[in-house]
C-alpha positions as CSV (number, residue, x, y, z in Angstrom):
1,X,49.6,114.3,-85.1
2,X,49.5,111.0,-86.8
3,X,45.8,111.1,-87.4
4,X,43.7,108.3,-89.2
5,X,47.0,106.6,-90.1
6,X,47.5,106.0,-93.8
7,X,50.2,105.6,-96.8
8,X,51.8,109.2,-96.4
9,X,52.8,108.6,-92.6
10,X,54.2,105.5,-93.0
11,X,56.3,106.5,-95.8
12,X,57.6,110.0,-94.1
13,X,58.4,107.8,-91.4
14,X,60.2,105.3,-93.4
15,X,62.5,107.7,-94.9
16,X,62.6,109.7,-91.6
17,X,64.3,106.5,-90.4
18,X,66.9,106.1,-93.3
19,X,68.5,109.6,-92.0
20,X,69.8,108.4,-89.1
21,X,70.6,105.0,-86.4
22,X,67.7,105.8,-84.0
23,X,64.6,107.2,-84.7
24,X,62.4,109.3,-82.1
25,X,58.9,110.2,-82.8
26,X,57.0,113.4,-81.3
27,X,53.1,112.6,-81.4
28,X,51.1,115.7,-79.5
29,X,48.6,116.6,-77.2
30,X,44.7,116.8,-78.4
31,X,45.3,119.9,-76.3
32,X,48.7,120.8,-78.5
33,X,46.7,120.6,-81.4
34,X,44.3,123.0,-80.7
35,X,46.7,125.8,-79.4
36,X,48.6,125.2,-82.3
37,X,45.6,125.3,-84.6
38,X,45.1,121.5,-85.4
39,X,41.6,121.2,-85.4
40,X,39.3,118.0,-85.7
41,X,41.4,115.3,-84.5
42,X,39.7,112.3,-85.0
43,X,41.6,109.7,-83.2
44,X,42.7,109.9,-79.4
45,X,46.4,109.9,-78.7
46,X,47.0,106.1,-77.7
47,X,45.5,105.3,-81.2
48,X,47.6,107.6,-82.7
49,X,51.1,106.1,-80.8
50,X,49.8,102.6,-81.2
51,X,49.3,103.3,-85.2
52,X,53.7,105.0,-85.3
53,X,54.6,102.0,-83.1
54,X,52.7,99.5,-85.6
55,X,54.8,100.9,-88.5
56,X,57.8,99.3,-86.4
57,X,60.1,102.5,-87.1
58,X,59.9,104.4,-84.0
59,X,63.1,103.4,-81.9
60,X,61.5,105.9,-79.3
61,X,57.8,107.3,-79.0
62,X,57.8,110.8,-77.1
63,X,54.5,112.8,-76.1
64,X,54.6,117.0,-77.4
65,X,52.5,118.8,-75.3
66,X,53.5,122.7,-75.2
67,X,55.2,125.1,-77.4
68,X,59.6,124.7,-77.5
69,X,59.5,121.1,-76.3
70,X,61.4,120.4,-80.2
71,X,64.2,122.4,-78.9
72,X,64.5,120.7,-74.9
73,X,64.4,117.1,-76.7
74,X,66.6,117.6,-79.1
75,X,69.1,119.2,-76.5
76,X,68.0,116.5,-74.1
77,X,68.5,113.6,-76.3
78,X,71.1,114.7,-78.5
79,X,69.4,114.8,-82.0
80,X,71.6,115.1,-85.0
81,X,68.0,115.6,-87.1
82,X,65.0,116.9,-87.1
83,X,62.8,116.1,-89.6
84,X,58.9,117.1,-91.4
85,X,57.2,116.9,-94.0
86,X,57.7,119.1,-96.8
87,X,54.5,121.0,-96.5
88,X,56.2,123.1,-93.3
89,X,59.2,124.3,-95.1
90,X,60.8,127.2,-93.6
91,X,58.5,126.7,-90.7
92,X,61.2,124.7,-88.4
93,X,64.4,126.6,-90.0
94,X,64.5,128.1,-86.3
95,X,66.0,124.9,-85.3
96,X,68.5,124.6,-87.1
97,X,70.6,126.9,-84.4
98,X,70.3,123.2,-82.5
99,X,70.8,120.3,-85.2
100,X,70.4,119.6,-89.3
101,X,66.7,120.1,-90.4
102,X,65.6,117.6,-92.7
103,X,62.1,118.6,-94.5
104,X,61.0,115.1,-96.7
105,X,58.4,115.2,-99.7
106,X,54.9,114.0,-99.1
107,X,53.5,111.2,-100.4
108,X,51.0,112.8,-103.6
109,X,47.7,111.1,-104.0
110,X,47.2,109.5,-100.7
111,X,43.9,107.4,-101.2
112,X,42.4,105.9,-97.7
113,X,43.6,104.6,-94.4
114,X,46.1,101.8,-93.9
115,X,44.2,100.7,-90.9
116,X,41.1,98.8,-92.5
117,X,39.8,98.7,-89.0
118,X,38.7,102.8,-89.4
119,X,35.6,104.5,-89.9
120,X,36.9,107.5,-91.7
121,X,38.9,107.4,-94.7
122,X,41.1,110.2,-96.6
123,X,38.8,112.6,-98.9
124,X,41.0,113.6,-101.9
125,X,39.7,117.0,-101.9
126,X,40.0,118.8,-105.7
127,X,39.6,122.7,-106.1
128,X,37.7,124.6,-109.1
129,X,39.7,127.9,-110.2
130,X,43.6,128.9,-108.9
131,X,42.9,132.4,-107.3
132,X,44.1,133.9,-104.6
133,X,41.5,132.0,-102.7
134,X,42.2,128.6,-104.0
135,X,46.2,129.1,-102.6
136,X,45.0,130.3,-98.8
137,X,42.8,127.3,-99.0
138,X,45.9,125.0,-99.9
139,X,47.5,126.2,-97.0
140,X,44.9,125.7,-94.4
141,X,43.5,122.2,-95.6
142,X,46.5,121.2,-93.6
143,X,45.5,121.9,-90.5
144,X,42.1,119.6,-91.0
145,X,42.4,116.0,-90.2
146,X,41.0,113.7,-93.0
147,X,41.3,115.5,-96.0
148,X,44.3,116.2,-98.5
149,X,44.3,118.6,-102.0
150,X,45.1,116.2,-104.7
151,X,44.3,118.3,-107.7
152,X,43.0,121.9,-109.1
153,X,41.5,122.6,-112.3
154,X,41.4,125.5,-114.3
155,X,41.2,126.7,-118.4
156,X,43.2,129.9,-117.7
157,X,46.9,128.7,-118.1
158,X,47.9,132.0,-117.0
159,X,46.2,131.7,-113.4
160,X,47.2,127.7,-113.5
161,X,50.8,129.2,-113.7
162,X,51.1,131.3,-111.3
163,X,49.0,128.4,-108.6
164,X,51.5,126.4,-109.5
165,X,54.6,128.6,-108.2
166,X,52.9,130.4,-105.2
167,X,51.8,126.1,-104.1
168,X,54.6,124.2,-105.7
169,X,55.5,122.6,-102.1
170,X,51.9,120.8,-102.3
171,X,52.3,118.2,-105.7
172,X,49.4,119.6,-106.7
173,X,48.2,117.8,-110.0
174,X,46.5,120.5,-112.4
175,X,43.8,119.6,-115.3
176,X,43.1,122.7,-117.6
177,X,40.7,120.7,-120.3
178,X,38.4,118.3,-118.9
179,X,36.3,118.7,-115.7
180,X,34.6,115.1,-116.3
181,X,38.3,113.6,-116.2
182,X,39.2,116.1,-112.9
183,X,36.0,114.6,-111.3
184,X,36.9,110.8,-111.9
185,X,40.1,111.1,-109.6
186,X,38.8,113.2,-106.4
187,X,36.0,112.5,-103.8
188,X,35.1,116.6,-103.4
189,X,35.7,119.0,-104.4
190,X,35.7,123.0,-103.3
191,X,34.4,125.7,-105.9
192,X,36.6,128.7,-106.1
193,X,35.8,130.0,-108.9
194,X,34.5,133.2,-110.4
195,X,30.0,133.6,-109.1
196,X,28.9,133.3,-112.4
197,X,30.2,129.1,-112.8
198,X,29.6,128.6,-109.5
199,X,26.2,126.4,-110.3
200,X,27.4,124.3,-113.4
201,X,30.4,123.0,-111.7
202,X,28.6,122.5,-108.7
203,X,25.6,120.7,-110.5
204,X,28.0,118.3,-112.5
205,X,30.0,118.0,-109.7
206,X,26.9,116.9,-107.4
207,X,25.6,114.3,-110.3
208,X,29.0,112.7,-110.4
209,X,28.4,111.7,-106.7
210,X,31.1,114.2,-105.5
211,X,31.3,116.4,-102.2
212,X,30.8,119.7,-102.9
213,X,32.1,122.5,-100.9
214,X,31.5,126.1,-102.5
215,X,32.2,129.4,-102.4
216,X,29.2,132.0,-102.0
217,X,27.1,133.0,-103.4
218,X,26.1,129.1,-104.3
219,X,23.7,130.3,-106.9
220,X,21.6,133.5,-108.3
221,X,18.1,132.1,-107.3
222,X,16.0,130.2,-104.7
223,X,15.3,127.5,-107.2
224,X,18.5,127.2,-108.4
225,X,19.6,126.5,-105.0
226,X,16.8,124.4,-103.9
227,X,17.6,121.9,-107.0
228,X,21.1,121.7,-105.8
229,X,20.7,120.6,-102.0
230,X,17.6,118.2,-103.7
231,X,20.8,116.7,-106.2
232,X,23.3,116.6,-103.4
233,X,20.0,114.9,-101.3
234,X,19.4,112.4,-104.0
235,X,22.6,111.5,-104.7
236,X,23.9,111.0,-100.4
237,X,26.6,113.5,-101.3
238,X,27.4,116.9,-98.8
239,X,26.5,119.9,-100.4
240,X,28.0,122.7,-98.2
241,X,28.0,127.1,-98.8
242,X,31.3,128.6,-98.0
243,X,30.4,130.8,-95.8
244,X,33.4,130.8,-93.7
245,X,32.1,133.2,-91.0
246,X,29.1,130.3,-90.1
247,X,31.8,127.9,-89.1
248,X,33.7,130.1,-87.1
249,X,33.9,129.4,-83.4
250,X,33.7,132.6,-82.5
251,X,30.3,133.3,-84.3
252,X,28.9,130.1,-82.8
253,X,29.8,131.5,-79.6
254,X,27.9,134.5,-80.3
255,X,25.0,133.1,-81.5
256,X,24.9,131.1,-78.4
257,X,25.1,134.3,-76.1
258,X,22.3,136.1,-78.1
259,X,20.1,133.1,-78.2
260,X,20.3,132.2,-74.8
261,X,18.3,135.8,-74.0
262,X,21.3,137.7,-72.1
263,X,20.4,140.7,-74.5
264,X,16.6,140.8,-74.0
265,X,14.2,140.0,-77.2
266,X,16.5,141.1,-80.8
267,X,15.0,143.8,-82.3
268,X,17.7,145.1,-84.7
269,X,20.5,143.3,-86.5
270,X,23.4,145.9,-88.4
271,X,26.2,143.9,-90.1
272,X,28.6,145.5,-92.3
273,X,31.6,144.3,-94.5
274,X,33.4,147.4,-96.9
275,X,36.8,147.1,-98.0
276,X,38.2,149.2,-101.0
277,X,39.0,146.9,-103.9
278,X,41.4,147.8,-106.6
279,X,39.9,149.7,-109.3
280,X,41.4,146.6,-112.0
281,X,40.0,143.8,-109.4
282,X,37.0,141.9,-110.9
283,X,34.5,143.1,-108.0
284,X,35.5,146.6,-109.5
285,X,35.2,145.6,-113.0
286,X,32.6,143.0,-113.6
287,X,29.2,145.0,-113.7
288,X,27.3,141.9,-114.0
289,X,28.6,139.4,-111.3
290,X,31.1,141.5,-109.5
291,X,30.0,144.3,-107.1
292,X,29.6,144.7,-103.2
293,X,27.0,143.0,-102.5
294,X,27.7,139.5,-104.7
295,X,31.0,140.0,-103.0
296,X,30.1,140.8,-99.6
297,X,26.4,140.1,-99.1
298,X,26.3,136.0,-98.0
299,X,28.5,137.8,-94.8
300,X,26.3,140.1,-94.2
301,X,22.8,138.5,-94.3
302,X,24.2,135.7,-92.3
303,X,23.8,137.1,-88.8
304,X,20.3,138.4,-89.7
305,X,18.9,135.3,-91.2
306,X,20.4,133.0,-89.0
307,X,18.6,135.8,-85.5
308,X,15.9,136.5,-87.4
309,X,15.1,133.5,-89.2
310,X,14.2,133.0,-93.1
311,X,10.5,134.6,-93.0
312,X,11.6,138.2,-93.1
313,X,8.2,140.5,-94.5
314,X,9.9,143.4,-96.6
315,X,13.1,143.7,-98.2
316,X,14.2,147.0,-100.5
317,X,17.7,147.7,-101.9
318,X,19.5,150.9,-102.4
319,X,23.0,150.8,-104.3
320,X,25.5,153.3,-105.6
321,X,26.9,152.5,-108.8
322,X,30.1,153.5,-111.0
323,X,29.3,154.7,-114.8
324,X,29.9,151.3,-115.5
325,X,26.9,150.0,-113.7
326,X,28.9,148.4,-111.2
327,X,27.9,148.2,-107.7
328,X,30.1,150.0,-105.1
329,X,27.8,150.1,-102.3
330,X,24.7,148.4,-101.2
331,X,22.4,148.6,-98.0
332,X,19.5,145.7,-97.6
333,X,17.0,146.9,-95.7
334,X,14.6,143.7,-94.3
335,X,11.7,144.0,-91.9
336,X,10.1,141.2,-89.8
337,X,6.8,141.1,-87.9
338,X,8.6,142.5,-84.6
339,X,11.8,143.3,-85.7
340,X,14.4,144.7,-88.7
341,X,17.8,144.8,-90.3
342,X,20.5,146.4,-92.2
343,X,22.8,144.8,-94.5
344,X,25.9,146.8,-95.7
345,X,28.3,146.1,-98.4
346,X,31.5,147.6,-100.1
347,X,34.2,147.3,-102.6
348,X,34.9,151.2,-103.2
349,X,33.4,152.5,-100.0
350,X,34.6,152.2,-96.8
351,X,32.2,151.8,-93.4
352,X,32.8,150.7,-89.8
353,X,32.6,146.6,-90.8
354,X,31.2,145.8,-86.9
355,X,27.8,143.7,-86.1
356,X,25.6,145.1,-83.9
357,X,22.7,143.1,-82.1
358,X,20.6,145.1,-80.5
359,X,18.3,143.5,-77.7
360,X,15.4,144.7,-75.0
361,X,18.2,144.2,-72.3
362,X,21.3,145.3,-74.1
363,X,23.2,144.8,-76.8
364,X,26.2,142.9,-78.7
365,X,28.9,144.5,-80.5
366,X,31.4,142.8,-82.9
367,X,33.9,145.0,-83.8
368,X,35.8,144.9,-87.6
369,X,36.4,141.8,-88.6
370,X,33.1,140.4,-87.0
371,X,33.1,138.1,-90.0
372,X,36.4,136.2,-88.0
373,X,34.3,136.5,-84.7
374,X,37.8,137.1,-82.4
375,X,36.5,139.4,-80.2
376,X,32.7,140.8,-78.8
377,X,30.9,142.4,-76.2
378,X,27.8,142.9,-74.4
379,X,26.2,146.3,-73.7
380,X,23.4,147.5,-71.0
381,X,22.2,150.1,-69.9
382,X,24.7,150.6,-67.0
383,X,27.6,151.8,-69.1
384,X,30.1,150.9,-66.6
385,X,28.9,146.9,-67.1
386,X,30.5,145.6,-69.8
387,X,31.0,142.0,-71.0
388,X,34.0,140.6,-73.1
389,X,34.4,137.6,-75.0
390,X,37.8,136.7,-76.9
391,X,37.3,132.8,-78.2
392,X,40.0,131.1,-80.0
393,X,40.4,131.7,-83.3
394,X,43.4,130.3,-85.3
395,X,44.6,131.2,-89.3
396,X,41.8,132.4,-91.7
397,X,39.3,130.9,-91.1
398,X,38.7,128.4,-93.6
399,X,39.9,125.7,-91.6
400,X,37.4,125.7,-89.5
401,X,34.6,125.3,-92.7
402,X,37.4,122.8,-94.3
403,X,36.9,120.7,-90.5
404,X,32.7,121.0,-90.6
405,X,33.0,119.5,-94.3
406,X,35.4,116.8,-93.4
407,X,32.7,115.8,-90.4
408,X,30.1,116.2,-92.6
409,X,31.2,113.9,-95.0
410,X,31.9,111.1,-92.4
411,X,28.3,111.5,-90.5
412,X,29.2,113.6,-87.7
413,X,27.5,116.5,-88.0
414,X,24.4,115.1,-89.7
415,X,22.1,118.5,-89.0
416,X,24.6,121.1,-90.8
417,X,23.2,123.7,-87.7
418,X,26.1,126.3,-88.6
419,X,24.0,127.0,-91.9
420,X,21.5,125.1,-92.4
421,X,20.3,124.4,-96.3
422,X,16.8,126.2,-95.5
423,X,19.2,129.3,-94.1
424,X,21.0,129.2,-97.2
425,X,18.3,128.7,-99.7
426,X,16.5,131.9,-97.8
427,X,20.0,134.1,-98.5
428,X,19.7,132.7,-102.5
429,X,16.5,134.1,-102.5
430,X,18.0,137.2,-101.4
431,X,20.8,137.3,-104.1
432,X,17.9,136.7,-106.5
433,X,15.8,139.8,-105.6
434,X,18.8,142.0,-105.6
435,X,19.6,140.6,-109.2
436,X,16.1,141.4,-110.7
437,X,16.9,144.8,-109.1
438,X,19.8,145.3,-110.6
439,X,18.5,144.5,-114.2
């Protein structure tokens, strides 16, 4: 793609070059992109040829615009080589039926673009806590423009060791002692670490003038969350809830169909996420900060409070717990002045996970995963009338949150409409009547 030109690409394509006589140099499609999954490209194509052609190493500059175009120009124009970065190995071993594949190490630590000229620069993004999280997020940062993972920090060797192995390709740097020091060499960072740190790290994180970026829940209490969007205010910084589900194009797409009053006045909103964790997972064993609905219940409040908005008039919990005291099942029960809601969560129960909107005209039904949004349809009363909608949806998910935090963080989106800080604030103060519950 070759967007917002900096160090990395000009070195790949400097030692792309020393492979061979006579370089050629794919540079695709905005439209290529997006099929392929390549989302928020900042620069148009002729800014992105005219930035390879600056570097004066492209002996021929081709345009990729569909899916098997490597194999016609390499057939077409004889290629000895093919060659990529090393962050798609194994990706492009297909090819090698046609010519030598070639995959070159990445430049670590790239720091801003080459072309002074920009308005966007690189964010060196760092990530708190190696999980299983932290190495899906690896992989899908790469498929955001303007943002690379430089570092990772983490005191559990153990789970430092094993980040290290399953994301070796990356040149990941790793800091297990010192958060300050972590901080000093990244410009955001993304929290993925266990619900109970989530607020210190974010907090020091914030005062340090970093990005923030962070998994849910983002704290236990309203005013825990209110001080940290007034920090990340205060200090000009983006202060962002991974909710990945709000950032999904899909759910946008949804929201727009229900809002736009196909379905009638909403009158009920049912979402449900259940999945059965392992009985040694920490949702399973942590009776305190584990449990369905600290798990599950940012997902599940989302459609409602983002439908029904923040001023909901009752709310009551009823949970089923283990001997333990930890939480295998939770439904959130919310009323408003002229309409109500269920919330349902579980690690060791399992329900239909769908969304259901119901309206005066019809309804909307999300089936399981609703949370990924890649499929929905509207209801009446005719039966027979039935309306699908299958958006796009490419990988996870997060890089679609990993694209609104990049934009955020170079003024594009400025409102933050996917979930807005009042939205999440309002879910906080959701988490924290649930935790005085609970106690």
């Amino acid at each position: 793609t070759y967007d917002l030109f900096h160090e990395g690409h000009y070195k790949l394509l400097e030692r792309a070059k020393a492979l061979g006589d006579y370089l050629i140099v794919g540079v695709t499609t905005e439209h290529f992109d997006e099929w392929r999954g390549k989302i928020n490209v900042v620069d148009p194509i002729m800014k992105r040829i005219e930035n390879v052609k600056k570097t004066g190493f492209a002996d021929m500059i081709i345009v990729e615009d569909h899916e098997g175009q490597k194999i016609e120009d390499i057939q077409k124009y004889g290629v000895d080589i093919f060659t990529v970065g090393s962050d798609w190995v194994g990706t492009f071993d297909y090819l090698k039926a046609f010519c030598d594949v070639v995959y070159l190490d990445r430049t670590p630590n790239i720091s801003s673009t080459m072309l002074r000229g920009s308005n966007y620069k690189i964010t060196k993004m760092g990530i708190v806590g190696t999980g299983r999280i932290a190495e899906r997020f690896v992989a899908e940062a790469r498929y955001a423009s303007g943002l690379i993972v430089t570092s990772a920090y983490n005191p559990d060797i153990e789970s430092v060791n094993k980040f290290k192995k399953k994301c070796s390709e990356y040149e990941i740097a790793i800091e297990t002692e010192q958060y300050d020091r972590f901080l000093e060499n990244v410009d955001a960072v993304y929290i993925a670490s266990t619900h109970e740190t989530h607020y210190d790290y974010v907090k020091k994180a914030l005062l340090a003038h970093k990005h923030v970026l962070c998994e849910k829940p983002l704290a236990f209490t309203k005013k825990d969350s209110e001080e940290l969007y007034d920090i990340a205010s205060d200090n000009n910084v983006v202060l962002m809830e991974a909710i990945k589900a709000a950032y999904c194009p899909g759910f946008q797409q949804l929201l727009n169909v229900v809002q736009s009053g196909k379905i009638g006045e909403i009158c009920d909103v049912e979402a449900c996420f259940s999945r059965i964790a392992s009985v040694n997972s920490r949702e399973r064993t942590d009776a305190k900060y584990g449990g369905a609905f600290l798990e599950f219940g940012s997902y599940t409040l989302l459609p409602i409070i983002k439908l029904l908005g923040t001023d909901y008039r009752d709310i009551h919990f009823d949970t089923i717990y283990d001997e333990n005291g930890v939480d295998l099942y939770t439904k959130v029960y919310m009323s408003y002045d002229n309409a109500m809601a269920l919330s349902k969560n579980g690690v060791a129960v399992k329900s239909e996970g769908q969304l259901v909107i119901a309206g005066t005209k019809g309804y909307i039904l999300a089936p399981s995963p609703w949370w990924l949004t890649r499929r929905f349809e509207v209801h009446y009363e005719d039966s027979s009338r039935v309306e699908v909608y299958e958006p796009i949806f490419q990988g996870d998910g997060f890089r679609y949150e990993i694209s609104d935090f990049v934009s955020k963080i170079n003024g594009i989106d400025k409102n933050g409409y996917k979930l807005t800080a009042e939205e999440a604030i309002a879910m906080a103060e959701v988490t924290e009547a649930y935790m005085k519950q609970k106690r």
